[in-house]
C-alpha positions as CSV (number, residue, x, y, z in Angstrom):
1,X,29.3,-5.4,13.4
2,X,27.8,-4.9,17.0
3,X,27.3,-8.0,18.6
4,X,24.1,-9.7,19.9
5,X,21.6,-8.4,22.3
6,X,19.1,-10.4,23.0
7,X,17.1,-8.3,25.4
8,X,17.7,-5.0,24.4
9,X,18.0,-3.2,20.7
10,X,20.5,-0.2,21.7
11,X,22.4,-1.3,18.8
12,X,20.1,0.0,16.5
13,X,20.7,3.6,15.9
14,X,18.0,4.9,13.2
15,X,19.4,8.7,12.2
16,X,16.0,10.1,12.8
17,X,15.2,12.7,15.3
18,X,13.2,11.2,18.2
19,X,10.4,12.7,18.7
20,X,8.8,16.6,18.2
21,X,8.1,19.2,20.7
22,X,4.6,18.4,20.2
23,X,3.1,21.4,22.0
24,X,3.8,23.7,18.9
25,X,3.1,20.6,16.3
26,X,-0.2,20.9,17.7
27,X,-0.8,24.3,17.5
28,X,0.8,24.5,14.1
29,X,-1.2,25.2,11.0
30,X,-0.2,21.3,9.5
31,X,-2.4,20.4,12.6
32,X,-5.4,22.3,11.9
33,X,-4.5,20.9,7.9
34,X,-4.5,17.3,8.6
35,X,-7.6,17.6,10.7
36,X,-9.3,18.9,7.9
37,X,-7.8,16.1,5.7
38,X,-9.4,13.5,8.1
39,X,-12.5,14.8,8.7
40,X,-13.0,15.5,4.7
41,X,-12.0,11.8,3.9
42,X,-14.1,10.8,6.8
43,X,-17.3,12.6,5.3
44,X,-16.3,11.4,1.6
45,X,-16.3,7.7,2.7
46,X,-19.3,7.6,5.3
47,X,-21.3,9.4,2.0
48,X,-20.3,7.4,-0.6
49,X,-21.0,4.3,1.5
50,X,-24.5,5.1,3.1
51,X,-22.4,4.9,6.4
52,X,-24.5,8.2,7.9
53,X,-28.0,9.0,6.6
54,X,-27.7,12.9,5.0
55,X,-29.5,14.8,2.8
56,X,-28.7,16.5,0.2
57,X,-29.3,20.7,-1.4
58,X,-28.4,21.7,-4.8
59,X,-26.8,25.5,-5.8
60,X,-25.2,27.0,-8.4
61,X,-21.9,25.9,-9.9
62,X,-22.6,21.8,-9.4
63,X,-22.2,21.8,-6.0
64,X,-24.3,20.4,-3.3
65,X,-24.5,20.5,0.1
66,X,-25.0,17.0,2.0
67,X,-26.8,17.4,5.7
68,X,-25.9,15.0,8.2
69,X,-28.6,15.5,11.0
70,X,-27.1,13.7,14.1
71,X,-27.3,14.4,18.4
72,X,-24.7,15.5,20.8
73,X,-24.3,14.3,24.2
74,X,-26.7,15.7,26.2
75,X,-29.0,14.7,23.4
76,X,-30.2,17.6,21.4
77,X,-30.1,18.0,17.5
78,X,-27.0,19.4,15.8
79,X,-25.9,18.8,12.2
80,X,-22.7,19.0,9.9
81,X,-23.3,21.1,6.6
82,X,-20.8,19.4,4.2
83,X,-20.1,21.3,0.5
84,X,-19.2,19.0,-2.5
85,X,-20.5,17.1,-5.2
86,X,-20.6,13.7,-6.8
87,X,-18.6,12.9,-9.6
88,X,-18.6,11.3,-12.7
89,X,-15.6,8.9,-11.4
90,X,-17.5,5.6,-10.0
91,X,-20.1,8.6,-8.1
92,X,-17.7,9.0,-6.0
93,X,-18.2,12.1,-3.8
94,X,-15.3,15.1,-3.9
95,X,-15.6,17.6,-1.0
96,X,-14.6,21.0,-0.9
97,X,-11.0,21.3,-0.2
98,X,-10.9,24.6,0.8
99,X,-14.3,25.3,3.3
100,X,-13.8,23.1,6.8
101,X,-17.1,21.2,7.5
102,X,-19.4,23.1,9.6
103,X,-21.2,22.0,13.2
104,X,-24.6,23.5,13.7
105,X,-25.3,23.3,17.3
106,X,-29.0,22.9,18.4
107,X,-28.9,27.0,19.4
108,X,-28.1,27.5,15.8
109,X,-24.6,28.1,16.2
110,X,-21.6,27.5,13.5
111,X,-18.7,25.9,14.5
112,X,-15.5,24.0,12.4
113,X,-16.1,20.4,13.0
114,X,-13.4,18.7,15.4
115,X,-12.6,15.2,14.4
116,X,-13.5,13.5,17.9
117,X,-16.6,14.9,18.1
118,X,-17.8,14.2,14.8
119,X,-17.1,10.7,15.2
120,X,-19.2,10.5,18.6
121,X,-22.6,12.4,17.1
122,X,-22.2,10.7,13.6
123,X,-21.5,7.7,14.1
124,X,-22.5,6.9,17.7
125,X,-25.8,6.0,16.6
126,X,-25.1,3.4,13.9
127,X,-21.9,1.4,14.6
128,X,-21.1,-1.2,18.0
129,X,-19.4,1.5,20.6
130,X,-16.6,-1.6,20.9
131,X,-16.0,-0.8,17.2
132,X,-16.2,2.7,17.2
133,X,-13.8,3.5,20.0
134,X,-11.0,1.3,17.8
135,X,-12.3,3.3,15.2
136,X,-12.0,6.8,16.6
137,X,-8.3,5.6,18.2
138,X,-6.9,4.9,14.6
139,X,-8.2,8.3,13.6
140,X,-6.7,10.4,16.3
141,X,-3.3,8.4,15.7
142,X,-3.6,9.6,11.8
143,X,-4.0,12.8,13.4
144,X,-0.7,12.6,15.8
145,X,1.3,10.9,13.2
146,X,1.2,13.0,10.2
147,X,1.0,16.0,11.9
148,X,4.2,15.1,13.2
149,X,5.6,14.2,10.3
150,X,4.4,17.6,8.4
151,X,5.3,19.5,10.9
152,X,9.1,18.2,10.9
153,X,9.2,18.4,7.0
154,X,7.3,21.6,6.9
155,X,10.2,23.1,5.5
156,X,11.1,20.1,2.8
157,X,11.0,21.0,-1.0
158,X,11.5,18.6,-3.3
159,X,14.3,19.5,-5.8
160,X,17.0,18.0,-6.6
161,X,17.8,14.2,-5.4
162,X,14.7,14.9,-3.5
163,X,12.6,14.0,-6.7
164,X,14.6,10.7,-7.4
165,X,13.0,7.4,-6.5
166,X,14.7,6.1,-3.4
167,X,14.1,9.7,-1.9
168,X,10.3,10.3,-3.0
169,X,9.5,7.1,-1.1
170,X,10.2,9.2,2.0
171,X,9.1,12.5,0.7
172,X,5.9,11.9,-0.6
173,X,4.1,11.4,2.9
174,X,0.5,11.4,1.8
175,X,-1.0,8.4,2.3
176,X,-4.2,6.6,1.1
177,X,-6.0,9.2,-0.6
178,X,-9.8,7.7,0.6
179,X,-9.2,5.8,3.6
180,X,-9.2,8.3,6.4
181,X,-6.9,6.1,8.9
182,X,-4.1,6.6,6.2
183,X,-1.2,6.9,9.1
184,X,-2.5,5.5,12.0
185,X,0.3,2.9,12.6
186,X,-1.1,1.6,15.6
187,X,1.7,0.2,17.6
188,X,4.0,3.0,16.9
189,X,4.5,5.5,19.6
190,X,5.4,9.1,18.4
191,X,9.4,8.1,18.9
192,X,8.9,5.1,16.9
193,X,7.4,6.9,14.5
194,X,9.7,9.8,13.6
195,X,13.1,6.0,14.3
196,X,11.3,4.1,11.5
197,X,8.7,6.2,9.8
198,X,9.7,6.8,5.9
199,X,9.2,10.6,6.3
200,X,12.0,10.9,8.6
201,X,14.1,8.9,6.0
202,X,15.8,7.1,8.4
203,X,18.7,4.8,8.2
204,X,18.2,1.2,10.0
205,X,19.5,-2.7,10.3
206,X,18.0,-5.4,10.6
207,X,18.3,-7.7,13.4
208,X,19.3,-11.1,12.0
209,X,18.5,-14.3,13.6
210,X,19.7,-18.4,12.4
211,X,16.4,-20.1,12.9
212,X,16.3,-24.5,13.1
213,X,16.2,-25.2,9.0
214,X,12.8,-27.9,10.8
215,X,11.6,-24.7,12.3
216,X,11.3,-22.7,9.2
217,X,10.3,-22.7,5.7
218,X,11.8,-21.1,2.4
219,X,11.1,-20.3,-1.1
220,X,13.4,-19.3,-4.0
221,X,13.2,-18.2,-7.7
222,X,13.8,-20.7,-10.3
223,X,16.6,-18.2,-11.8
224,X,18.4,-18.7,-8.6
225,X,21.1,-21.1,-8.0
226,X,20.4,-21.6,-4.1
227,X,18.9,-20.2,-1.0
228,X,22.2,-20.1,0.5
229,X,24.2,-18.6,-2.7
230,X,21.1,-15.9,-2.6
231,X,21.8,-15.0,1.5
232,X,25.8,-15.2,0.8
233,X,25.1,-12.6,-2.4
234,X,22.6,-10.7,0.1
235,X,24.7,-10.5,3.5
236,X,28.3,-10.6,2.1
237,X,31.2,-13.2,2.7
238,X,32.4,-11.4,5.9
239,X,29.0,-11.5,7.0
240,X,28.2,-14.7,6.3
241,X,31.6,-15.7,8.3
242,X,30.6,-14.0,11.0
243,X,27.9,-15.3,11.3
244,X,29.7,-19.2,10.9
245,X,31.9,-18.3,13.7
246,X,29.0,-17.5,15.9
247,X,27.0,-20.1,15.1
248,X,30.1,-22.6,15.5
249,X,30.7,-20.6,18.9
250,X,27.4,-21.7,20.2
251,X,28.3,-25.7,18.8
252,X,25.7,-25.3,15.9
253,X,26.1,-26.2,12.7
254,X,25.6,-23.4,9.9
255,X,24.2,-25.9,7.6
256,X,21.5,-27.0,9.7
257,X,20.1,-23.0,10.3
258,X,18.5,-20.3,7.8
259,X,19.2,-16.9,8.3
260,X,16.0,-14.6,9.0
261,X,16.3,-10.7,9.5
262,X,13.9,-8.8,11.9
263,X,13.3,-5.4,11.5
264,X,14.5,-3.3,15.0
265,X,11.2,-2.7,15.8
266,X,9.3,-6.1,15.3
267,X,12.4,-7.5,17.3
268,X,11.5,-5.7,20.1
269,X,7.6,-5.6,19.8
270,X,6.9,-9.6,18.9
271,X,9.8,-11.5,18.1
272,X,10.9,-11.8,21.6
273,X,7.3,-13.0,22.7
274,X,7.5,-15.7,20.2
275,X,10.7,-16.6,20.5
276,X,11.7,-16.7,24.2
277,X,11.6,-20.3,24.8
278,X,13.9,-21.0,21.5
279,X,15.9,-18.0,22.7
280,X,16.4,-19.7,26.1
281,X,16.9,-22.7,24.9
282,X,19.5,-21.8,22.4
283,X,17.7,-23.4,19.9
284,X,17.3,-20.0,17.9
285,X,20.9,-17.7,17.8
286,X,21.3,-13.8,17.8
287,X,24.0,-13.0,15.0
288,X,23.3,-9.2,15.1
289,X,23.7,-6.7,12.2
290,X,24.4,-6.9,8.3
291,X,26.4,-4.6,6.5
292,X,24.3,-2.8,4.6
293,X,21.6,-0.5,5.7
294,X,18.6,0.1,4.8
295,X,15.8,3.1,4.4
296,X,11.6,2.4,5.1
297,X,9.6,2.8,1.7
298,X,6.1,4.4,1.9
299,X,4.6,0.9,3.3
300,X,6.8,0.9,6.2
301,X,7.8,-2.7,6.4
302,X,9.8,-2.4,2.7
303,X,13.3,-2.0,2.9
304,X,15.8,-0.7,0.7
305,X,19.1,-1.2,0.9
306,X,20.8,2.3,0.9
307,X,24.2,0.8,0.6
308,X,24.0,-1.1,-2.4
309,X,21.2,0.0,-4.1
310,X,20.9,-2.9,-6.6
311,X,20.6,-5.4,-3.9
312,X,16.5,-6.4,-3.5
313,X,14.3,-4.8,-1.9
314,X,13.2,-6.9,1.8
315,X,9.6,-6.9,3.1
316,X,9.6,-7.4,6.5
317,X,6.1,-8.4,9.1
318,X,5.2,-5.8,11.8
319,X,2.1,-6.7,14.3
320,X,1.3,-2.8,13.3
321,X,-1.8,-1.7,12.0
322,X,-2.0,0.7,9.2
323,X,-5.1,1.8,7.2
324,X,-6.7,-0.8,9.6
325,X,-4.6,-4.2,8.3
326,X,-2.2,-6.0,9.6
327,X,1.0,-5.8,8.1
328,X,2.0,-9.4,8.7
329,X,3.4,-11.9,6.0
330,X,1.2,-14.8,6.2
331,X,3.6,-18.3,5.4
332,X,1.8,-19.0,2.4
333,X,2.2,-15.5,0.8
334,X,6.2,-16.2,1.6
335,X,6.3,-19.4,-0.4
336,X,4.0,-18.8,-3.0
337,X,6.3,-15.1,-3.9
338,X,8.8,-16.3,-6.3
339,X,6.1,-19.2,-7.9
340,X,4.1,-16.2,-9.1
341,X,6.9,-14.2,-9.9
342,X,8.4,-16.8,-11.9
343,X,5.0,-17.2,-13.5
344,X,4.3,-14.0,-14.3
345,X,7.5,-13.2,-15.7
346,X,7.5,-16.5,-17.7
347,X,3.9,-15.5,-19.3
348,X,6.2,-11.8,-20.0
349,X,8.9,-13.1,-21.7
350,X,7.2,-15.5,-24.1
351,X,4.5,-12.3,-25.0
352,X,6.1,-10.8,-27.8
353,X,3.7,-8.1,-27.7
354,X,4.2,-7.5,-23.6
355,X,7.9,-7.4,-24.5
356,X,7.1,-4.6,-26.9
357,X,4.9,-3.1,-24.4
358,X,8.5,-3.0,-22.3
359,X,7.1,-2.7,-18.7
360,X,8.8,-4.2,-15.9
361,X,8.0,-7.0,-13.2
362,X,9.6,-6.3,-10.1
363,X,10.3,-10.4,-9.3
364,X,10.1,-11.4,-5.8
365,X,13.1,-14.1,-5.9
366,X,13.3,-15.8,-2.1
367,X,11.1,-15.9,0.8
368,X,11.4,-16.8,4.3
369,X,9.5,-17.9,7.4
370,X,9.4,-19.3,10.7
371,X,6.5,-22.4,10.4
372,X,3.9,-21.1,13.4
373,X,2.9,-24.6,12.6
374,X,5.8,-25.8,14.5
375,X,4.4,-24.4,18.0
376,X,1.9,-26.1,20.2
377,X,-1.9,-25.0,19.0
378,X,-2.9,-22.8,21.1
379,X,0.4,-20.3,20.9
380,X,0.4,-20.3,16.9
381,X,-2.0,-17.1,16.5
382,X,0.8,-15.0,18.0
383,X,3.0,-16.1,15.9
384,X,1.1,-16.2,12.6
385,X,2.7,-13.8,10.1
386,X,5.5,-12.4,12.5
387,X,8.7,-13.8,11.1
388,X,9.7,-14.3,7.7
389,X,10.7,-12.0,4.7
390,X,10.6,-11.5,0.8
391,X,12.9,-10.4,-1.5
392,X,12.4,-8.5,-4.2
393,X,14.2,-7.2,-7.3
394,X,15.2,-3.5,-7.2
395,X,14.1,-1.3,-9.8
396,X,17.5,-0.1,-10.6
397,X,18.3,-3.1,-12.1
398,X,15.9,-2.0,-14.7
399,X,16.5,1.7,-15.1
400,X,17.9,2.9,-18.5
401,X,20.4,5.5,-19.1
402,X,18.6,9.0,-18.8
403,X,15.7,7.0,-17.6
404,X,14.2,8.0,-13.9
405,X,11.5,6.5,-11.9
406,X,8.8,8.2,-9.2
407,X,6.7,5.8,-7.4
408,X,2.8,6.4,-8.5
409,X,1.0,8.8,-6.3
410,X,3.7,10.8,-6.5
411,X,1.5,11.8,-10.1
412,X,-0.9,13.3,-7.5
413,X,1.2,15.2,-4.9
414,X,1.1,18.8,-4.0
415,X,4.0,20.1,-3.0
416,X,4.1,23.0,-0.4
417,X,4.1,25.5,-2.9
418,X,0.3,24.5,-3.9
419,X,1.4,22.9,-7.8
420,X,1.2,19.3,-8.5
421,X,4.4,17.7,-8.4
422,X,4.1,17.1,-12.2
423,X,3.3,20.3,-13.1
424,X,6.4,21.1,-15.4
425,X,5.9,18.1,-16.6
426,X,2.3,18.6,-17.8
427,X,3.1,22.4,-18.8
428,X,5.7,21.2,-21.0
429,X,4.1,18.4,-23.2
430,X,0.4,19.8,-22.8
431,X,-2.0,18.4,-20.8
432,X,-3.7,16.2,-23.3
433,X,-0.4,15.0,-24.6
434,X,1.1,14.4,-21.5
435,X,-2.3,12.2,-20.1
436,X,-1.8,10.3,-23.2
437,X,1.5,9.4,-23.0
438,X,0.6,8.5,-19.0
439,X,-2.4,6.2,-20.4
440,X,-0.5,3.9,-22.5
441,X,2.3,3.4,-20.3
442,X,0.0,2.2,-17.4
443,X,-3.3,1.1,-19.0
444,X,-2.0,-0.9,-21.9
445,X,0.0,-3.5,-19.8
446,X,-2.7,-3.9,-17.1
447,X,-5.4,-4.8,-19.9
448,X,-3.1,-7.0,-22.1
449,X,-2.1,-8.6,-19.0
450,X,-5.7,-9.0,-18.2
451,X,-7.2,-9.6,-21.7
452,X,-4.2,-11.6,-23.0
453,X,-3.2,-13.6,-20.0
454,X,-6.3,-13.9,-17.7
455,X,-4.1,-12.6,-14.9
456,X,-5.4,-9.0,-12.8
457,X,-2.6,-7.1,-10.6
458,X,-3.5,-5.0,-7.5
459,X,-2.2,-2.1,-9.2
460,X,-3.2,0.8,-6.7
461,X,-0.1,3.9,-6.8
462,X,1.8,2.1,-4.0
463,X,2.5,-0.9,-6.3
464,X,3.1,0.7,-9.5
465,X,6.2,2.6,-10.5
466,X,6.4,5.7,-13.5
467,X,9.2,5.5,-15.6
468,X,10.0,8.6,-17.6
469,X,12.3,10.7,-19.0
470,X,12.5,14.5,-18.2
471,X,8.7,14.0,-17.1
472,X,7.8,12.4,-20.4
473,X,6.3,9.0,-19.1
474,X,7.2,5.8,-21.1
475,X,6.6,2.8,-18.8
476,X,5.8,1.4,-16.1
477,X,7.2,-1.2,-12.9
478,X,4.8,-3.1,-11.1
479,X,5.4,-5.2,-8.2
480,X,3.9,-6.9,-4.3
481,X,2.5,-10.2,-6.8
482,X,2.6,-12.1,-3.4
483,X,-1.0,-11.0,-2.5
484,X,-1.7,-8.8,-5.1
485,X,-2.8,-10.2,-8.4
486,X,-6.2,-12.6,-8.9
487,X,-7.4,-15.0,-11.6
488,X,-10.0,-17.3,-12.3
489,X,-8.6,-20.6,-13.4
490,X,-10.7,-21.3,-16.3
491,X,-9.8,-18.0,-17.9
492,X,-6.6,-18.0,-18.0
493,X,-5.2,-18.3,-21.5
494,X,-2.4,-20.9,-20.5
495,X,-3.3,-22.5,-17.7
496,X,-1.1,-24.9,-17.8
497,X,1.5,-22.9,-17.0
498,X,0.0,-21.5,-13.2
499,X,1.6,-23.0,-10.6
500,X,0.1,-25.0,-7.6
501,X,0.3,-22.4,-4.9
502,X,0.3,-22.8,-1.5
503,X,-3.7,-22.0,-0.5
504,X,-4.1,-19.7,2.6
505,X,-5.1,-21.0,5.8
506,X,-8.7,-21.2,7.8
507,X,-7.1,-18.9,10.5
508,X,-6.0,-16.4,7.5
509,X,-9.9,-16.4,6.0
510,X,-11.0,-15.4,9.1
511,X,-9.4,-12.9,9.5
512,X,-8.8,-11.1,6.6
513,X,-11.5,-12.9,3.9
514,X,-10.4,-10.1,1.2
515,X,-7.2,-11.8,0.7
516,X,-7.2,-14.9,-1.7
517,X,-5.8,-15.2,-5.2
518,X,-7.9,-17.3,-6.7
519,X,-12.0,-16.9,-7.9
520,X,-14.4,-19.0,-10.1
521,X,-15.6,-15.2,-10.8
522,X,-14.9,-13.4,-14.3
523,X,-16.3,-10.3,-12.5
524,X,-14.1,-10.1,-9.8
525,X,-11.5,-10.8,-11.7
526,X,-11.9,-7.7,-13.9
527,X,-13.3,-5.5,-10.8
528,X,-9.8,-6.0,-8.8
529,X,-8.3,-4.0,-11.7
530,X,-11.5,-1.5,-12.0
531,X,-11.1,-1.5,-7.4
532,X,-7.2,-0.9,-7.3
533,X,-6.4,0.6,-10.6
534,X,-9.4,2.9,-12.0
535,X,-11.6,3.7,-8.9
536,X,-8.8,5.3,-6.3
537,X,-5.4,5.3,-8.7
538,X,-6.5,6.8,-11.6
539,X,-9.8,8.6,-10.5
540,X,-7.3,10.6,-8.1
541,X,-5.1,11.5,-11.0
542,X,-8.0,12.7,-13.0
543,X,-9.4,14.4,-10.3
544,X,-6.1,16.2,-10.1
545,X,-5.9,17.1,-14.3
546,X,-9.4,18.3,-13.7
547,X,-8.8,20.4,-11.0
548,X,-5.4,22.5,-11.8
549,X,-5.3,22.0,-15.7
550,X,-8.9,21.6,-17.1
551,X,-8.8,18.2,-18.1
552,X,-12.6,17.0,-17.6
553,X,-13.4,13.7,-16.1
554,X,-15.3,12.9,-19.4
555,X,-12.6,13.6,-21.1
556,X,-10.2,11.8,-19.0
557,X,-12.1,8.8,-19.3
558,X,-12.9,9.2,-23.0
559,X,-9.4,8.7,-23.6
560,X,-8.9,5.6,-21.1
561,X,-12.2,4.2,-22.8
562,X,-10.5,5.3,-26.6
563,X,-7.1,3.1,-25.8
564,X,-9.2,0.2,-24.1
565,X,-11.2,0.2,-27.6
566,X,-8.1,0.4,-29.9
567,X,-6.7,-2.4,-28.1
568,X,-9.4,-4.4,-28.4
569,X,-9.9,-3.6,-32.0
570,X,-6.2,-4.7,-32.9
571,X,-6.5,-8.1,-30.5
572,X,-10.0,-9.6,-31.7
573,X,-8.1,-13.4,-30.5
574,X,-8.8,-12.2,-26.9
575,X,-12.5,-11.7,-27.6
576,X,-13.7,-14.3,-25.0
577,X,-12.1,-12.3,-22.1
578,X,-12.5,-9.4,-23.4
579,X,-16.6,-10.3,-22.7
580,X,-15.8,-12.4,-19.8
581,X,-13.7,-8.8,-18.4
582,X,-16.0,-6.4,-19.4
583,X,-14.2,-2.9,-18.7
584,X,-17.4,-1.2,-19.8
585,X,-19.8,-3.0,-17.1
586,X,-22.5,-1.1,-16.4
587,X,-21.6,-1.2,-12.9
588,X,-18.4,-2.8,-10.5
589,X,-18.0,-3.8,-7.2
590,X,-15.7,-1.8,-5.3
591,X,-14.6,-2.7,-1.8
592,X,-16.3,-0.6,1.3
593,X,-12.8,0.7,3.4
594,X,-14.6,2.4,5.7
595,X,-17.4,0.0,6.8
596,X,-15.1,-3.2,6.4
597,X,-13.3,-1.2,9.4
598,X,-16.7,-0.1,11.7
599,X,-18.4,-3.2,11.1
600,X,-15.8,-6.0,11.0
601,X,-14.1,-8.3,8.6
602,X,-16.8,-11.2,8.9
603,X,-18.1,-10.6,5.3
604,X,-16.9,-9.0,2.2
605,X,-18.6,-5.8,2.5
606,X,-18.4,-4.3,-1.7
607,X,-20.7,-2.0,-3.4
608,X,-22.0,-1.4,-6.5
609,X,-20.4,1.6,-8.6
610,X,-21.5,3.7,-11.5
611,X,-18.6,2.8,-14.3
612,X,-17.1,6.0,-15.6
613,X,-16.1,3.8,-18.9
614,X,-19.5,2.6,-19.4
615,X,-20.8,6.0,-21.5
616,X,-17.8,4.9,-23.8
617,X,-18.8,1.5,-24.8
């Protein structure tokens, strides 16, 4: 174990390269790729929420072509031709994938469309230049960090051990298929990136610290025995003894300290602003490395162990900013982890039917945190969210012989090759057959959950898990219940059985008002399954079927709407929520990811969207 450094992290040693020689990454084709990628995620969202004024042409073959008039900068008229159409998925609007967008200037000439200047013509006119510089900074980042990491893995085929889960976390580097700042990672430089990015599948340790037990909270599952028995099964006697004889070194007693790890880059970013005074006044102790290390998943602050692989999963904060939010862990979402976990799973395992049903619950089972509260006033908002950590179960616990596991979006990947990622899946079972065996692994727990229970998960791909065998899915994983599932008291079917959580702080409204658990509101309830689940999870699967195997969005959604009824039909006791969740709504609020970031967090900025279900009802 390397010992403590309190000013320096040279003792973390990430196997990643360093950086890329980034004047050929930038002339590379992936370059001129992710551009496109931006700019066409750009247009989609700015279109679909009445960002930019356009216009729109119809021609043959369904598709149309949307005008954006705008004006350079010496102030003469140009405009962006755009070819796509709006679909029957929530009118979403799908762009060509293929043609770039094109630049008229005011001479009449044609041009691809560069990001930097799109964003200056488009949007300059609408949106606070404060905001849109911010804006325009997260983009370009995208831009720099996944062309780095495509250009690295340019070369990457995933065969092998490169489908399995633990490696497809790394592998499958696409990102938020709508938002277009789906890498930014503000905070990272391009070294950080390729140390502690999950594309470069690197290897890394936390930093562990002993924090004052008065100067810290914790939270542990009521199918543990103790925090400490959890950290002594987590770190390992010879850890944990090391750790002892340090602490003892320094005359403090172990039993008056909780352990805390840090990932290498937060240590070095925040922690050492926060915790200089308690450094210098020995109040907080550096014990240095675990064991066991660990590999990023696709949300950058989730850790799994790569030595033992059945050891839990630890979500770390990092003051980075990725698909513009924070990636902090707020105090109360530490200590309210294992109450809904334990909740959750309780409603589970008395549910006969959701035994059947045979999905999985990946249980967050201990939390920690330094208390902010514990600071003088005015230093707390630096603090807020820095330090702490969840545990949470690892899916191999749960994996059955012959039984493998990809994480969600990896459903709609395309490898380098051009085919989906499931395509011998799909050509083996049959398109139809295979969608069906896919829709009543993944819909038919979120509903009964919703419908029998009350309860609605954040189920968008990067919190759901396909279980399958040979490509023949039969269930699914779900997990990140900390902040991601919402209910409305009074429909809850036991209620009784919801523990008092910890309610989120004035500070934490403020700043991120999408984030709450609780609602008097049946509809938004339902439309946090309809947001996560149907609108970008699903709609981007069946956008895929569509596109490379036939599979109509009517008919994709026909089914979904077919399985929703049947359930229904065979669960008439849940006919209160099932009116009080209406699925078939003529409309649902989805949330605005692209204006919530140009025009600030002081509202809840939603829309209304066309319900691809409602035709079905």
């Amino acid at each position: 174990m390397n010992g403590p450094n309190i000013l320096q992290n040279e003792n973390f040693t990430p196997t990643a390269p360093k950086d890329v020689d980034w004047a050929k990454a930038l002339s590379s084709p992936q370059y001129a790729q992710v551009e496109r990628r931006i700019l066409r995620q750009l247009a989609e969202a700015l279109l679909y929420e009445n960002i930019a004024p356009y216009s729109r042409s119809s021609s043959e073959g369904a598709v149309d072509t949307f005008l954006i008039q705008a004006v350079d900068t010496k102030g003469q008229a140009v405009a962006y031709m755009i070819r796509g159409r709006t679909t029957a998925s929530f009118d979403r609007i799908r762009l060509n994938r293929i043609e770039p967008i094109v630049r008229r200037d005011a001479d009449g000439v044609r041009s691809e469309a560069r990001l930097e200047q799109f964003v200056i013509e488009v949007l300059g006119p609408h949106v606070p230049e404060e905001r849109l510089g911010g804006f325009l900074e997260e983009l370009v980042q995208t831009l720099l960090k996944d062309t780095q990491s495509q250009y690295v893995n340019r070369h990457r085929e995933l065969s092998g051990e490169e489908r399995m889960y633990d490696a497809l976390e790394g592998n499958i580097m696409d990102g938020h298929p709508y938002h277009p700042c789906y890498k930014s990672r503000i905070g990272f430089n391009g070294p950080d990136n390729a140390t502690y990015g999950p594309e470069f599948q690197p290897l890394l340790k936390p930093l562990w610290l002993a924090l004052p037990a008065e100067d810290s909270v914790h939270a542990i599952s009521a199918s543990l025995q103790s925090y400490e028995a959890f950290m002594e099964a987590e770190l390992g006697m010879e850890t944990i003894a090391d750790f002892t004889a340090r602490l003892e070194a320094a005359g403090i007693n172990p039993q008056q300290v909780r352990y805390l790890p840090v990932h290498p880059w937060q240590w070095r970013e925040t922690a050492l602003r926060v915790l200089y005074r308690h450094l210098a006044d020995r109040q907080v102790v550096v014990l240095g490395e675990g064991q066991d290390g660990y590999r990023p998943q696709q949300s950058i602050r989730t850790l799994a162990n790569a030595t033992s692989r059945h050891k839990p999963y630890v979500k770390l904060p990092m003051n980075l900013v990725n698909t513009s939010t924070g990636r902090m862990l707020a105090k109360h979402t530490i200590l309210n982890a294992p109450l809904i976990s334990d909740w959750l799973s309780g409603l589970v395992r008395q549910d006969t039917e959701a035994q059947q049903m045979d999905f999985v619950l990946l249980r967050e089972v201990a939390g920690v945190a330094y208390d902010h509260e514990t600071l003088p006033e005015l230093l707390r908002p630096r603090a807020y969210g820095a330090l702490g950590a969840i545990w949470r179960e690892s899916l191999h616990l749960y994996l059955r012989d012959g039984e493998e596991a990809v994480p969600f979006n990896a459903l709609c990947h395309l490898e380098r090759s051009g085919k989906p990622f499931i395509d011998t899946w799909v050509q083996n079972e049959g398109v139809e057959a295979w969608t069906w065996q896919l829709l009543e692994a993944a819909v038919l727990p979120l509903i009964h959950l919703l419908f029998a229970h009350g309860v609605a998960l954040e189920s968008h791909a990067q919190n759901m898990i396909l279980l399958h065998r040979e490509g023949r899915p039969t269930r699914v994983a779900f997990k990140d219940f900390h902040d991601g599932i919402r209910f409305s008291r009074r429909h809850l079917a036991h209620p009784e059985a919801c523990p008092p959580l910890h309610s989120l702080s004035d500070h934490h409204r403020r700043i991120n008002p999408n984030s709450f658990i609780e609602t008097d509101q049946a509809e938004g309830v339902r439309d946090f399954v309809h947001d996560a689940f149907f609108f970008i999870n699903m709609t981007e699967l069946c956008f895929l079927l569509e596109d490379h195997y036939g599979l109509s969005e009517k008919a994709f959604w026909q089914m979904t709407a077919q399985l929703i009824h049947d359930y229904c039909r065979k669960h008439p006791q849940h006919e209160a929520r099932f009116q009080a969740f209406d699925l078939f709504a003529d409309t649902i609020e989805v949330e605005q990811l692209t204006a919530r970031r140009l025009f600030g967090d002081t509202e809840l900025r939603l829309q209304k969207a066309s319900n691809p279900l409602r035709p079905y009802r």
